[in-house]
Backbone as JSON, one array per atom type, in Angstrom:
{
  "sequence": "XXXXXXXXXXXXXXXXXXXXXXXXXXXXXXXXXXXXXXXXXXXXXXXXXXXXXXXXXXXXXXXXXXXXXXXXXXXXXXXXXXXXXXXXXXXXXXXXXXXXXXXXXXXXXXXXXXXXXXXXXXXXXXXXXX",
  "N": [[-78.19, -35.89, 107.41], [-80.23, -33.42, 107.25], [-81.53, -31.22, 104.87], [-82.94, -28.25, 104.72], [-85.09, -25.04, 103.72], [-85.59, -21.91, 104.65], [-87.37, -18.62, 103.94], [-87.14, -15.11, 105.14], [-88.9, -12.77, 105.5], [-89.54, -9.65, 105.08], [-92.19, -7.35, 105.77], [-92.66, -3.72, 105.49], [-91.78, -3.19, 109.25], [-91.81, -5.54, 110.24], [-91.83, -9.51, 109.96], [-93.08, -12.17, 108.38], [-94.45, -15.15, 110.26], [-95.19, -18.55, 110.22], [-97.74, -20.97, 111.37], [-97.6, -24.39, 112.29], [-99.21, -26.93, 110.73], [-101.17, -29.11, 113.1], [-101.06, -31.92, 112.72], [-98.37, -32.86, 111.71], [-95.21, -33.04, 112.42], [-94.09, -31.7, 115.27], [-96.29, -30.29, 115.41], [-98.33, -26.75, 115.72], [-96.46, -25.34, 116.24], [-94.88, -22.61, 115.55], [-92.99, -20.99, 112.89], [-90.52, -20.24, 110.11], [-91.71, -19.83, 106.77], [-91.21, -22.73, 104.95], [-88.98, -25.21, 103.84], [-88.09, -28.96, 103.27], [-85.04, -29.52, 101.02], [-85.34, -30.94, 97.97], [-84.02, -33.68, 96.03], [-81.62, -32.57, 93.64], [-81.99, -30.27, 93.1], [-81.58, -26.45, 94.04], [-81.07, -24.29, 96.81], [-82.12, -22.29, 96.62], [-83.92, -22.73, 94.41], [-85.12, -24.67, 96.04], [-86.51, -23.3, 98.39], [-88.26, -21.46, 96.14], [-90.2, -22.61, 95.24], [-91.18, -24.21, 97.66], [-92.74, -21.93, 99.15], [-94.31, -20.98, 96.66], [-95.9, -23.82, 96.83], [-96.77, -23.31, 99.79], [-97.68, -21.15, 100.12], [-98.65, -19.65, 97.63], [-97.17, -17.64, 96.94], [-94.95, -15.96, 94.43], [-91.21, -15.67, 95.02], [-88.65, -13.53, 95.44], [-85.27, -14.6, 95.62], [-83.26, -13.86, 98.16], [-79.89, -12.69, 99.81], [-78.32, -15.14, 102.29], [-79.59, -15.2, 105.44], [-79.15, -16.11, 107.81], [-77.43, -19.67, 109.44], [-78.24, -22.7, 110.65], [-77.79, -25.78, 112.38], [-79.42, -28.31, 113.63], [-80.63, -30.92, 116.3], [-83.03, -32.8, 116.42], [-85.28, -35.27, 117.87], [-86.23, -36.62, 116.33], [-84.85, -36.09, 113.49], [-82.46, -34.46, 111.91], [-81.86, -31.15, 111.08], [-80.22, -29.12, 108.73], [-80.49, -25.81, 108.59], [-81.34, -22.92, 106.36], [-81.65, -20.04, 106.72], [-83.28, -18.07, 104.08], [-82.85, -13.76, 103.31], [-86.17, -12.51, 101.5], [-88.68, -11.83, 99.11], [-91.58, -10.78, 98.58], [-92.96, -10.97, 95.16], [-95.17, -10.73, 94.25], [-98.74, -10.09, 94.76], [-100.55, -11.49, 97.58], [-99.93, -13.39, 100.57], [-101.34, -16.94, 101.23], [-102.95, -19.19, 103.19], [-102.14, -22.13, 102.73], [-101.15, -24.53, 103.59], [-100.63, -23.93, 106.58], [-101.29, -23.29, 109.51], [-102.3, -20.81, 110.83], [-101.42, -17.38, 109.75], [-99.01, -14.75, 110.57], [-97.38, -11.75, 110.32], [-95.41, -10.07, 112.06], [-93.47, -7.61, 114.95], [-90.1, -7.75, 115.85], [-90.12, -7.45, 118.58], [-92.58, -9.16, 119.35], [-92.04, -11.6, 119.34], [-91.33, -13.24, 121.42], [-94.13, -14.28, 122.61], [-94.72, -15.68, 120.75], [-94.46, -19.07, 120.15], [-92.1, -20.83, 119.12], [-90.83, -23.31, 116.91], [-88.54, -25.44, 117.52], [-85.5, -25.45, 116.18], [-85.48, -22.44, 115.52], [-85.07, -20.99, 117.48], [-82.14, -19.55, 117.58], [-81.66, -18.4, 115.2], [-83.94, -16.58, 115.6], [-83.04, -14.96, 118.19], [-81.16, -13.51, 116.99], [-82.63, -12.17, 114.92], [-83.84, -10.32, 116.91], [-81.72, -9.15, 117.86], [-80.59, -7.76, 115.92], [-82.36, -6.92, 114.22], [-84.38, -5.84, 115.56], [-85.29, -4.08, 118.52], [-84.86, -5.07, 120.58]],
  "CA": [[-78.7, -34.57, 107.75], [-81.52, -33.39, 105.78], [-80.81, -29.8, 104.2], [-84.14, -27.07, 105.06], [-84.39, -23.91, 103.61], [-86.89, -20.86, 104.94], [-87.27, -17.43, 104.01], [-87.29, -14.11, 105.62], [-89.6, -11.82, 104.3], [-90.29, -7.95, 105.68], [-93.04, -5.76, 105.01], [-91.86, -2.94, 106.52], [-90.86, -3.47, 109.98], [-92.62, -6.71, 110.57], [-91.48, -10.07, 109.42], [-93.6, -13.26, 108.3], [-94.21, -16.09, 110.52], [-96.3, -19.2, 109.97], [-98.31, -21.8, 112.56], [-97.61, -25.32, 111.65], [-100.78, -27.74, 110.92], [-101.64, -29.95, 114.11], [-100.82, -33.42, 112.42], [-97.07, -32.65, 111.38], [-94.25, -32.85, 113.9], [-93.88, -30.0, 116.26], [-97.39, -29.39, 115.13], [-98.69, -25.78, 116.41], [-95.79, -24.37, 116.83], [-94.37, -20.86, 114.47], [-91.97, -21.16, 112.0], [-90.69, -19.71, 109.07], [-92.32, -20.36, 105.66], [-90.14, -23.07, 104.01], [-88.89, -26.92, 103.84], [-86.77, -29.43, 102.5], [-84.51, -28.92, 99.64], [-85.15, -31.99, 97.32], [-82.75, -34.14, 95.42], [-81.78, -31.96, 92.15], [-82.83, -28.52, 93.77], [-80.53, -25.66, 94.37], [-81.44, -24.2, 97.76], [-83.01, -21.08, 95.98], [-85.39, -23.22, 94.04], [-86.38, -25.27, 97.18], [-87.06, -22.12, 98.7], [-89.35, -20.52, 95.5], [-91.27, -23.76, 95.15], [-91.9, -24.23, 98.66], [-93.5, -20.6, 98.89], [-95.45, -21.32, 96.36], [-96.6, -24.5, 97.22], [-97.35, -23.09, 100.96], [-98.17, -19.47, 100.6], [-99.0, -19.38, 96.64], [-96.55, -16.53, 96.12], [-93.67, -15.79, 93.94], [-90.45, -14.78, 95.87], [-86.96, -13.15, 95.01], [-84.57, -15.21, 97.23], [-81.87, -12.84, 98.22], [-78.26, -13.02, 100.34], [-78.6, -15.62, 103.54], [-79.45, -14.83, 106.39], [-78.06, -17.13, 109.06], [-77.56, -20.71, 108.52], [-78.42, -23.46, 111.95], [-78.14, -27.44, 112.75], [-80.55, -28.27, 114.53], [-80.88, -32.08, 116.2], [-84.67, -33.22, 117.02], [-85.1, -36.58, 118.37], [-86.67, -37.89, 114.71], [-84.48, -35.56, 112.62], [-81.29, -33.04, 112.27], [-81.75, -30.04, 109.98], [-79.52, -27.93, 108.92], [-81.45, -24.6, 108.47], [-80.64, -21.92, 105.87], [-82.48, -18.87, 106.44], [-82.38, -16.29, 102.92], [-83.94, -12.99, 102.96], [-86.68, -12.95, 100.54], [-89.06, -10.48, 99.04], [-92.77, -11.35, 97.58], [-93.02, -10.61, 94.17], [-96.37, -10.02, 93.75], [-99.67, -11.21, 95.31], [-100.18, -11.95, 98.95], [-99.58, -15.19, 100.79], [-102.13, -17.39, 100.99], [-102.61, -20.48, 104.17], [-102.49, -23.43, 101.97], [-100.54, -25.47, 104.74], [-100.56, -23.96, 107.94], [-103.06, -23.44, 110.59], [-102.34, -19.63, 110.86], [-99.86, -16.69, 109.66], [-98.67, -13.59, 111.23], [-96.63, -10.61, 110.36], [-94.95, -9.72, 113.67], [-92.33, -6.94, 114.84], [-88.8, -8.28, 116.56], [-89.98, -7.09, 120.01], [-93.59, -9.75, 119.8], [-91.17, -12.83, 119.26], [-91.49, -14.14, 123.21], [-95.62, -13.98, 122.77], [-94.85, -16.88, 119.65], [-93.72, -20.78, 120.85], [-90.97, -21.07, 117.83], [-89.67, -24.47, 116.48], [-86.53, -25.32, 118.44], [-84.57, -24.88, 115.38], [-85.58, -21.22, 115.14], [-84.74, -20.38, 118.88], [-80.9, -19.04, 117.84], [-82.24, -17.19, 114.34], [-85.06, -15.54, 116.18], [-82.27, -14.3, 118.56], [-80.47, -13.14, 115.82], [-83.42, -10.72, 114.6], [-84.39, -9.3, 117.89], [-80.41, -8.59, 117.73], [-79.92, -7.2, 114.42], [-83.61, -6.34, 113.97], [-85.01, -5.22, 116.37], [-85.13, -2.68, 119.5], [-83.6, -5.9, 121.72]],
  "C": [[-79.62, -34.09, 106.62], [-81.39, -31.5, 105.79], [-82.51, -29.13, 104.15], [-83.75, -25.63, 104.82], [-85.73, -22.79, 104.09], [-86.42, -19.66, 104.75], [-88.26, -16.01, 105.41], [-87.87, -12.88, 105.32], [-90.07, -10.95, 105.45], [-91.44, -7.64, 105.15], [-93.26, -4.78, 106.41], [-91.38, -3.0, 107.69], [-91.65, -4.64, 110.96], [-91.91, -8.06, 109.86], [-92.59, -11.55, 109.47], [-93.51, -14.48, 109.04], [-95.9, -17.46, 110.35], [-96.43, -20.14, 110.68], [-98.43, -23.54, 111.36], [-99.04, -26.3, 112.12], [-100.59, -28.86, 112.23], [-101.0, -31.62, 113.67], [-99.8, -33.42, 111.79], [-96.34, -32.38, 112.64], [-93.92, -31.46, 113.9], [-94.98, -29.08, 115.32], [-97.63, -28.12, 115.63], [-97.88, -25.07, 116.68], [-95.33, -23.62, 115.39], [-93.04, -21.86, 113.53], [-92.2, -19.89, 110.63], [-90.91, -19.78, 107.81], [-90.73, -20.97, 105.14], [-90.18, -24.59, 103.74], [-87.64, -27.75, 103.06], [-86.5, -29.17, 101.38], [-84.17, -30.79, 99.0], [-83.86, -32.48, 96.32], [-82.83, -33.49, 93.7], [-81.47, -30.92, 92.44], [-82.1, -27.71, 94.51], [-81.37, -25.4, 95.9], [-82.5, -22.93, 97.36], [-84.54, -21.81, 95.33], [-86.22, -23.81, 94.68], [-87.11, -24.41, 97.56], [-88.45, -21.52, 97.68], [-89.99, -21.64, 95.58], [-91.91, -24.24, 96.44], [-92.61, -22.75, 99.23], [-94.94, -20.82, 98.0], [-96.2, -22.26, 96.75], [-97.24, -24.34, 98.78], [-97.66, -22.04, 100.88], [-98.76, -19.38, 99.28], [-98.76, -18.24, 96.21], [-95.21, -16.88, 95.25], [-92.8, -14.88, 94.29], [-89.27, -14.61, 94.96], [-86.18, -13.44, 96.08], [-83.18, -14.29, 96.95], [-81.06, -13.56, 98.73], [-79.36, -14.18, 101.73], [-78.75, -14.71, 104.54], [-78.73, -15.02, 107.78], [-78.2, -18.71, 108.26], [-77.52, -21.43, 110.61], [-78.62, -24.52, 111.71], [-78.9, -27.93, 113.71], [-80.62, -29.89, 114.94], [-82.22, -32.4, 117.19], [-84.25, -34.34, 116.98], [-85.57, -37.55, 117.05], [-85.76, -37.36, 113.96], [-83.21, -34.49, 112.79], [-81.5, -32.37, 111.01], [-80.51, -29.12, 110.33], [-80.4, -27.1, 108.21], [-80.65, -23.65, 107.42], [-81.91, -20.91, 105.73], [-82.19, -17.89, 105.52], [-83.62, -14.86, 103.65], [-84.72, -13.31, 101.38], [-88.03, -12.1, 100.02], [-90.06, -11.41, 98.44], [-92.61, -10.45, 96.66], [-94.01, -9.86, 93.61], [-97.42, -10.92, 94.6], [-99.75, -11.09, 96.88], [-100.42, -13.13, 99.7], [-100.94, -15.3, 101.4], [-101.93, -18.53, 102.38], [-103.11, -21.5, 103.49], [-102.13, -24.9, 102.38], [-100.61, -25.47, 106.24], [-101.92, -23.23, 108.19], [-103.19, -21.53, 110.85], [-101.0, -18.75, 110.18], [-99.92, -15.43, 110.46], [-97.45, -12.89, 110.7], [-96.37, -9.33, 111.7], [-93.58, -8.49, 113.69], [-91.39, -7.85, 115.89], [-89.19, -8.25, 117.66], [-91.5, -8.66, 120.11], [-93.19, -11.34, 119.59], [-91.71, -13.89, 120.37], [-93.12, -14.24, 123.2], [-95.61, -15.42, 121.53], [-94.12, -18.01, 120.4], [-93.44, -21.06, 119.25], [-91.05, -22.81, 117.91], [-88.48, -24.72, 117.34], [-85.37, -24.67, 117.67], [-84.62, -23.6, 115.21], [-84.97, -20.01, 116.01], [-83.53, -19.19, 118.36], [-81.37, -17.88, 116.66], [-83.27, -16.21, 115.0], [-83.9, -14.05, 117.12], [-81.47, -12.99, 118.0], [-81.21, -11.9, 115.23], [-83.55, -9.69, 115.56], [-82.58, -8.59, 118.01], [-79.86, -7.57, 116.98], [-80.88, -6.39, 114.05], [-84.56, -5.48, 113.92], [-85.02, -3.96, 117.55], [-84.47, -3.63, 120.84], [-82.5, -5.52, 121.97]]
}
């Protein structure tokens, strides 16, 4: 099982999502800024280093958010979504094909990741006006 970590980042009542590049599996479709957690690498530091290396910010990884296993036909993640706050700066597309800062209710208008399906739920639940 390969261990994935993505953050959750507000600004104000909107939350960050990002369009994966065309030539990566489950190209084109949303997600939430993040990736694997290498061998060494707490889940916090995967998290700040993949930020930077895809958005070129510096985050404050807070409490979890949810946590999901996910099994794709090449791969099984388990998912750990933190909240996560930019520090300073604003994100940058240094990986993906687009970003968006969306409210809970414009969710169904995005084609998610599979793995994201049950967390997405989860916002428009907790989040949102769902």
């Amino acid at each position: 099982m390969t261990e994935v970590v993505a953050a959750l980042i507000w600004k104000d009542d909107r939350f960050l999502i990002c369009q994966r590049p065309p030539h990566k599996a489950r190209g084109l479709l949303w997600e939430f800024v993040g990736g694997k957690v290498e061998k060494g690498e707490t889940k916090a530091d995967a998290l700040i280093r993949e930020c930077k290396e895809e958005l070129d910010i510096p985050i404050e990884v807070g409490e979890v958010f949810t946590e999901v296993t996910h099994i794709y036909s090449d791969i099984t993640v388990h998912l750990t979504l933190f909240y996560a706050r930019i520090l300073k700066g604003t994100p940058k597309m240094l990986e993906h094909m687009d970003m968006q800062w969306i409210l809970p209710e414009e969710i169904p208008f995005y084609k998610f990741c599979p793995a994201d399906v049950e967390i997405l739920e989860k916002i428009q639940k907790e989040c949102g006006t769902a």
